[in-house]
N, C-alpha and C positions, 0 to 999 in steps of 0.2 A: 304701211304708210302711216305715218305721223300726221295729226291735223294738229296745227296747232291756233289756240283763241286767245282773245285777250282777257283779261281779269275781270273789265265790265259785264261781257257778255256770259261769264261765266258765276257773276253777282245776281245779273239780271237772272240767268236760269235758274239761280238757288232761290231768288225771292218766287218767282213763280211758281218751284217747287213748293218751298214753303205754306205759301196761301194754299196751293193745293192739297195738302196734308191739313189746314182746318178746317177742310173739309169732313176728314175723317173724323177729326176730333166732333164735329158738331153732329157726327151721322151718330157714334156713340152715344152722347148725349141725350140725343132723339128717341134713340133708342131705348134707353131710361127712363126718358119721361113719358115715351110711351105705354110699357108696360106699368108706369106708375098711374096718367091720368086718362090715361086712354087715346087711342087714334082721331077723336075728332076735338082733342082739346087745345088750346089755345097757345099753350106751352110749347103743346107739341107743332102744332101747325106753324108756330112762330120759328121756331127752329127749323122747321121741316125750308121752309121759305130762306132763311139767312141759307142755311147750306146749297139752298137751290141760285141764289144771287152770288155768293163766293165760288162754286162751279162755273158758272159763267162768267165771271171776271176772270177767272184763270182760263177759261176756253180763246176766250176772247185775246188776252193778251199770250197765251201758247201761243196761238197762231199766228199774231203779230210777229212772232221772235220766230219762230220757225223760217218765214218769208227770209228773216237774215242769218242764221245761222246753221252749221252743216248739222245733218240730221244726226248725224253716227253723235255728235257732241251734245245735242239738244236730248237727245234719248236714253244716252246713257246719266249725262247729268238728270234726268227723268226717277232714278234709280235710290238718288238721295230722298226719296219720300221714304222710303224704310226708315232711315237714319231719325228722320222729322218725328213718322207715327212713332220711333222708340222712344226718343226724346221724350215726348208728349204723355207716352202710357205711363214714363216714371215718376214724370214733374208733377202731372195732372190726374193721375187716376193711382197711381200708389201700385203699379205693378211690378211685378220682379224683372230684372234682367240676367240672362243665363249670360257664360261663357259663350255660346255658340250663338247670339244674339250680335254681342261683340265682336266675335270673330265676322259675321255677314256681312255686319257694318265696314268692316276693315277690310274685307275682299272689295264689297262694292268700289269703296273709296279708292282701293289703287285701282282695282279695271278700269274708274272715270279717269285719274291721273293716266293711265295708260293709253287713254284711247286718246286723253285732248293733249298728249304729249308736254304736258306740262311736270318737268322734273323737280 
């Protein structure tokens, strides 16, 4: 069975994705400056804080959008944060991307086209 959505709700779930993936970006970071200034430094605690306020704006609006949206839709588009953390490791941190990175990305991307029946 085909579910299918409309474009906004399917905007909406990518921007939510989105913020949730700078999440990860700020936990790396964190992560950095922790072994750089230490765990009780200001840096870090500042970071430590934004990451913990962008989790819950995305908690908080997940769940708004869930209340409207089918789950099978909202969870698979959930999926595109790989696509985001790839994005991110190459623009932002200078990491490599394989073939088989590519290839993830491009399975996810049709299962979500598959499952929100959108051809």
């Amino acid at each position: 069975m085909k579910h299918k959505i409309d474009i906004k709700k399917i905007i909406m779930l990518q921007v939510i994705v989105f913020i949730y993936s700078i999440g990860s970006v700020l936990s790396k970071v964190a992560s950095s400056q922790m072994k750089e200034s230490g765990i009780f430094s200001f840096q870090f605690i500042g970071l430590l804080f934004c990451m913990i306020m962008i989790l819950a704006f995305y908690a908080l609006f997940w769940q708004k959008l869930l209340k409207t949206t089918d789950l099978t839709i909202a969870y698979a588009n959930k999926g595109m944060v790989l696509f985001w953390s790839l994005l991110w490791s190459v623009l932002l941190f200078h990491e490599a991307v394989t073939i088989f990175n590519v290839l993830g990305i491009v399975l996810i991307i049709i299962g979500i086209l598959v499952v929100t029946g959108n051809d």
